[in-house]
N, C-alpha and C positions, 0 to 999 in steps of 0.2 A: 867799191862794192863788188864782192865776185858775182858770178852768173851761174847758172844753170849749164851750159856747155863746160867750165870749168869742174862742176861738180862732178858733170859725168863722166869729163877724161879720169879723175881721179876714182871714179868707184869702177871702170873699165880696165882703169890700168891694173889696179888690184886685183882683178878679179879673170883679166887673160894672164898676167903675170909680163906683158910687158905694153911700152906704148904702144911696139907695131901691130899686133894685135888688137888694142884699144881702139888702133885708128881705122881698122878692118870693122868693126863692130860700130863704131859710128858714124862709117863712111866716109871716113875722111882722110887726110894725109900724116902717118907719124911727124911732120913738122909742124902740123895745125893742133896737135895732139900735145909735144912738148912747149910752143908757143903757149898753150892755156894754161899747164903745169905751171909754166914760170911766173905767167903774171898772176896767179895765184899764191905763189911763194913770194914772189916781189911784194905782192897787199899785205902777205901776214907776217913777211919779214923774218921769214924760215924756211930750211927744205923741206920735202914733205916724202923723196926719196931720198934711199941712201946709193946715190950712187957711184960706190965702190964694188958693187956688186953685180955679177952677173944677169943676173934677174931685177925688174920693178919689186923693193922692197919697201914697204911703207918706214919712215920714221915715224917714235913717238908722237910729232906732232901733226903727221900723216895719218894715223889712227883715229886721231880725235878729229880731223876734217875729215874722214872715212864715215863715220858714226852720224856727222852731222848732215852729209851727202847723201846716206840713204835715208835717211829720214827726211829732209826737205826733197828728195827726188820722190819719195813716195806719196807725201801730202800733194807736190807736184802733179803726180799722175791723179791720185783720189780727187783733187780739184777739176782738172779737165775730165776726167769718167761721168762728172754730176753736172756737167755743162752741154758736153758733144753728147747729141746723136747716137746712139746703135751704129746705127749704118757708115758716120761719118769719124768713127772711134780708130785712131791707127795705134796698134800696141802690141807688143810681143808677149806674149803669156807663156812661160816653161811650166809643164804640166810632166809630173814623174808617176810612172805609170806602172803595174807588175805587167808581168807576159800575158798571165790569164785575160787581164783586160785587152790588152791590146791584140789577143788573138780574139777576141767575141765585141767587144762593143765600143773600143775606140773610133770603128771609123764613123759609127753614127753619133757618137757625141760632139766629134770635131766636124760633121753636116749641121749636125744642129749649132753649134757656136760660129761657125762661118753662115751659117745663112742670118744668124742674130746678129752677127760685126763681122761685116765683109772683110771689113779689111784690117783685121786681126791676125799678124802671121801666132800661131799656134804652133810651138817647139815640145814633140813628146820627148821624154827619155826614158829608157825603159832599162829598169833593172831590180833589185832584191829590194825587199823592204826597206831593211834597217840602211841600205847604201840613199837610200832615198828621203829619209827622214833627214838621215845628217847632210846631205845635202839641202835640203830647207832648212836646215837648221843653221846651216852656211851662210842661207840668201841665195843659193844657183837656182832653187825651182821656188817659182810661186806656189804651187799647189800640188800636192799627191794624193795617188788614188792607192790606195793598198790595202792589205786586212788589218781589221781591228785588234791587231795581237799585243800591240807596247802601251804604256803607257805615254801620255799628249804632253808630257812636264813643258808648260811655256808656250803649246801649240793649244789649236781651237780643234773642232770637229764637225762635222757632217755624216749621219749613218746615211750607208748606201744599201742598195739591197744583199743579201748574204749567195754568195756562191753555193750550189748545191755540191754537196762532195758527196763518194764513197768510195767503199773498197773495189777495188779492181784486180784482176792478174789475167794471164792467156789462159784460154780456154783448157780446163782439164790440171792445171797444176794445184787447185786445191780442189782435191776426191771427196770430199766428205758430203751428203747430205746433210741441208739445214742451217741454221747458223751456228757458226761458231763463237764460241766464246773467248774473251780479248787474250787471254791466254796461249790459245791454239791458233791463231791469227799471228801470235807473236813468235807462233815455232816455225815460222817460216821468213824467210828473206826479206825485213819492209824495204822496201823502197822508199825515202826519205827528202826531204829537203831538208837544207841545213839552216843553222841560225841565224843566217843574215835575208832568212826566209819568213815574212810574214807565216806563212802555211807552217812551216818547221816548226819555230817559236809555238803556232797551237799544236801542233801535232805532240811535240815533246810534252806539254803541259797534261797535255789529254792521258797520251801515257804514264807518264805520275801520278795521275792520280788514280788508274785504274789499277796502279801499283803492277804491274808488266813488269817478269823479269825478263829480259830479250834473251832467249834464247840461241839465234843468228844474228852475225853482226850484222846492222844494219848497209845499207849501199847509200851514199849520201851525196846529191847533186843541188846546186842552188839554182838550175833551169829545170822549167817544166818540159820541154819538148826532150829533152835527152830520159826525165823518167818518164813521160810516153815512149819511148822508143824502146827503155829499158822493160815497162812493162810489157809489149807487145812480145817484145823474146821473151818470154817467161824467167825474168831472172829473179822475178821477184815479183809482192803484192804491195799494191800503193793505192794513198788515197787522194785519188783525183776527181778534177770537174766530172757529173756527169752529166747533163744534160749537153753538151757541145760536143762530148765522146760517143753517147749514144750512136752516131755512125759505124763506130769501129765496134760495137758492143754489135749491133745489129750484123754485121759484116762477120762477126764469127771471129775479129782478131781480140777481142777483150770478153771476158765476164766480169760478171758482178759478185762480191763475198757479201753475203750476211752476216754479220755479228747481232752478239745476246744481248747487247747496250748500246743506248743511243750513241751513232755519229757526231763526231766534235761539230759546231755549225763554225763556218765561214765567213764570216760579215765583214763587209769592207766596207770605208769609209775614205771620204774625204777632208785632208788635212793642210791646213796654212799655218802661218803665223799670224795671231789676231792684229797686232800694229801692221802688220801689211796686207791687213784687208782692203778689198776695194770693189766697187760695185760691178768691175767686172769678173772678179774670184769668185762672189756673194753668185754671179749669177750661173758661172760654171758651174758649181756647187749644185744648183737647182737641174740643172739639165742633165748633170750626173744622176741626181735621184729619180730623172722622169726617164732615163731610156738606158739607165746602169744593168744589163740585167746579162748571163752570161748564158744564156740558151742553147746560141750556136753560135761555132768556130766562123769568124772568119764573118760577122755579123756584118747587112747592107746597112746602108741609111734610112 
């Protein structure tokens, strides 16, 4: 009968891309690591890597012990979740995250889930949306917080609450009294994020339909802190967070543009895979919706 440590050298080995690695992540020693490998191949009476190869490659029937390892590791975990304790729960949760969050309200979400399960190490990773989805879609994160912009094909959902955006640019580089209309907005520099940018993805859509012929090429970054920086040199008008900018709007280095039609809304949500739910994803999920909110930079506990 295999065991549960066997399982997990193999869905570790996969997933650092070698044993030594795997035996780093499970604490233990690459010889304790290749030991469980083999007597797992000695039960089923086949490799399960190819090792001709530089790197842990799974074999064919490496793939199919791969399938059946995260699925008995996950019922695994879902079992113990609905047994232990809060307090008494030890688990690593990878939580993928945009920038926006984690400059305004990750550090009270990870207060609130560390005071709920102490002894939960919580791993953020922070980067563009769509690098974040295919990563769950991988298995590397349990859970992401991003905007509403793709469709969920296979994934489940949680709405959070919506980021307030608008236009911005430095003081004095749009002259015009009043609002402008999306047209005249667009004869000027946007400032942009690109496609592998929840924000992008709405921002492009938003433009099509208001039928925008762009005028200026656009300037296209997939971080937010570089189009703040770009916006503050006036090199352009973007639409960013404001309520967590309001300092620098106050401060005299940002204004605000009016436009003649409603701003695209923001909404972010919280996203898993439904088979890899579990009562403690179920419960991040909640604590995202109670204290998700993007006010201000750099938000306490």
């Amino acid at each position: 009968m295999f065991s549960f440590k066997q399982l997990e050298a193999i869905y570790w080995i996969d997933r650092e891309g070698s044993f030594g690695a795997a035996a780093l992540r499970l604490h233990t020693s690459q010889a304790a690591v290749s030991k469980r490998v083999k007597e797992l191949e000695s039960l089923l009476g086949d490799e399960l890597f190819d090792r001709s190869l530089r790197h842990a490659r799974l074999t064919e029937k490496g793939q199919q012990v791969l399938l059946t390892a995260q699925r008995l590791l996950a019922q695994r975990d879902a079992a113990l979740e609905s047994l232990v304790n809060p307090e008494a729960m030890v688990r690593r949760v990878r939580i993928g995250i945009t920038e926006l969050v984690a400059m305004t309200w990750l550090p009270r979400l990870l207060g609130r889930v560390r005071a709920m399960y102490p002894q939960v190490t919580i791993e953020p990773d922070v980067d563009s949306a769509t690098r974040l989805r295919d990563k769950l879609q991988a298995d590397a994160l349990d859970l992401v917080i991003v905007p509403d912009a793709f469709s969920h094909d296979r994934l489940a959902s949680k709405r959070l609450q919506s980021a307030r955006f608008t236009w911005m640019c430095k003081p004095g580089l749009v002259r015009k009294q009043g609002p402008l209309s999306v047209q005249e907005l667009a004869s000027h520099t946007l400032l942009m994020q690109g496609d592998t940018s929840g924000l992008g993805v709405i921002m492009d859509h938003w433009l099509n339909e208001n039928l925008v012929a762009r005028i200026e090429p656009p300037i296209i970054t997939n971080s937010l802190l570089p189009l703040i920086g770009l916006t503050v040199a006036g090199m352009g008008v973007s639409y960013m967070p404001l309520e967590c900018l309001q300092p620098l709007v106050d401060a005299g280095a940002l204004q605000t543009v009016d436009i003649d039609v409603p701003n695209p809304e923001v909404p972010y949500a919280a996203v898993y895979k439904p088979q890899r739910k579990s009562i403690l994803v179920s419960s991040i999920c909640l604590l995202a919706q109670e204290c998700g909110n993007f006010s201000r930079m750099f938000d306490g506990i």
